[in-house]
C-alpha positions as a LaTeX table, in Angstrom:
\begin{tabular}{lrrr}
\hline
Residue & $x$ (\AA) & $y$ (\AA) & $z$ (\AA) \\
\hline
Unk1 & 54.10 & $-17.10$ & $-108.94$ \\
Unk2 & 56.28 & $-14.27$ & $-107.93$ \\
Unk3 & 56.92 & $-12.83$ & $-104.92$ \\
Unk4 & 59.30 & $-10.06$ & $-102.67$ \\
Unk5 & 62.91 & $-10.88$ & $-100.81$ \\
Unk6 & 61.72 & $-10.69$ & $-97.41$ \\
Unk7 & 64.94 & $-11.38$ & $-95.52$ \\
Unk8 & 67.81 & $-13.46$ & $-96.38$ \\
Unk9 & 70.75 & $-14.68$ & $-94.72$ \\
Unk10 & 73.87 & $-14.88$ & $-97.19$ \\
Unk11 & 76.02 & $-17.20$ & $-94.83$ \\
Unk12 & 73.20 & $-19.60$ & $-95.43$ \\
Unk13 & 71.62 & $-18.47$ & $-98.45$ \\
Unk14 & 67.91 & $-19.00$ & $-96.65$ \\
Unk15 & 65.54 & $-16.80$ & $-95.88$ \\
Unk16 & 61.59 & $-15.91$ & $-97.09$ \\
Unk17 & 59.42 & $-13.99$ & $-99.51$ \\
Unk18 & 56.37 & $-12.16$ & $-99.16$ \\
Unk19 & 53.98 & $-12.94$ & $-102.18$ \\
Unk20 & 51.35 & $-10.16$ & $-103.12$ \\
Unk21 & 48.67 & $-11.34$ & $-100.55$ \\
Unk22 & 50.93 & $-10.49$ & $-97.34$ \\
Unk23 & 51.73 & $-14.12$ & $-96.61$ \\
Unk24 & 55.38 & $-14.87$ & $-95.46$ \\
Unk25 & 56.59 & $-17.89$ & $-96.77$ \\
Unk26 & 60.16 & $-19.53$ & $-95.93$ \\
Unk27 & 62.61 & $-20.86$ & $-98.10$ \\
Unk28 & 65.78 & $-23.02$ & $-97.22$ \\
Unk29 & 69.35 & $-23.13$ & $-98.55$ \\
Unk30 & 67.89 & $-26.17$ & $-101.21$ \\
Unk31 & 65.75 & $-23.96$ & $-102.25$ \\
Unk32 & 68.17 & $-20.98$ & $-103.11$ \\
Unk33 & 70.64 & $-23.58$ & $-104.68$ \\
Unk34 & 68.23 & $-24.82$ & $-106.94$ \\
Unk35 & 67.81 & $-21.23$ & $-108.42$ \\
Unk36 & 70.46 & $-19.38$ & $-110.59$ \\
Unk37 & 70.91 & $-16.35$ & $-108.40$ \\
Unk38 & 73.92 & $-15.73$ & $-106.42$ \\
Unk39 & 72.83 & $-13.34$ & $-103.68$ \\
Unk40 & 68.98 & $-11.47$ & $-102.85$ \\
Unk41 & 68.62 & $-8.07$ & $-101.71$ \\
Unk42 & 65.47 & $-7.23$ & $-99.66$ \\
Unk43 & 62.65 & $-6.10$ & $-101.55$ \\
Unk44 & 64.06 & $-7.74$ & $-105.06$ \\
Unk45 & 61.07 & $-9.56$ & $-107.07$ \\
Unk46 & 61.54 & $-13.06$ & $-107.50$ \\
Unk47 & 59.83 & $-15.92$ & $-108.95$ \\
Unk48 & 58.74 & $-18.95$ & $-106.88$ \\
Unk49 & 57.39 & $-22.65$ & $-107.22$ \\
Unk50 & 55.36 & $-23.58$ & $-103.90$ \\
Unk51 & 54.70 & $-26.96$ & $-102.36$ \\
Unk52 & 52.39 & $-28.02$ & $-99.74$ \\
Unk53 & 49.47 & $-26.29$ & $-98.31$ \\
Unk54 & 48.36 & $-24.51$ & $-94.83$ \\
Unk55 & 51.62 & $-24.30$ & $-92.25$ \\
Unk56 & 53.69 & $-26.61$ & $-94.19$ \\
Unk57 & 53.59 & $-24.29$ & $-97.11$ \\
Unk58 & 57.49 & $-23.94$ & $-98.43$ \\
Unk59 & 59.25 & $-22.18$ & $-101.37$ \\
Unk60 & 60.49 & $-24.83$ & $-103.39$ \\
Unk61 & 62.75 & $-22.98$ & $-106.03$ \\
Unk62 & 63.41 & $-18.72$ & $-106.27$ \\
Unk63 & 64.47 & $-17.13$ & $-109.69$ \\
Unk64 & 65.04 & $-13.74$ & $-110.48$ \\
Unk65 & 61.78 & $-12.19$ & $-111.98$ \\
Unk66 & 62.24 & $-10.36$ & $-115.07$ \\
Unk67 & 59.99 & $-8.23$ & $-117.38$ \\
Unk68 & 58.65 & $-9.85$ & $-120.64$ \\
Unk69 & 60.29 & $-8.45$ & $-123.73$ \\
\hline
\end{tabular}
C-alpha cells in the first residue's frame, strides 16, 4: 500500500501518512526504524504495511516508494 508523509517529527522519527482515501494513519519511531529511510519530508510517497483494523489501525513499516523500471 502506499501512502503520503503527513507530518513527521525528526527528533523522534514518528509521525503519520495519509493513504489515497483521506484516512490519517499514525506511525511510531519502531515503525520508521524498521524502514531504510533516514529522514521524510511532507508530502513524500511512501510505502506502508498496516496492522489492525478500525481505531487501532497502525503503520507497521514505511519505505520510500519508487517507480517501477
Amino acid at each position: 500500500m502506499q501512502a503520503s508523509i503527513y507530518d513527521f517529527d525528526p527528533q523522534t522519527r514518528s509521525g503519520s501518512v495519509l493513504l489515497d482515501d483521506g484516512t490519517l494513519l499514525p506511525y511510531d519511531t519502531a515503525a520508521f526504524d524498521a524502514g531504510s529511510m533516514r529522514l521524510a519530508r511532507v508530502g513524500q510517497r511512501v510505502r506502508i504495511s498496516v496492522d489492525g483494523s478500525g481505531a487501532d489501525r497502525r503503520v507497521t513499516f514505511l519505505t520510500l516508494a519508487t517507480l517501477p523500471d
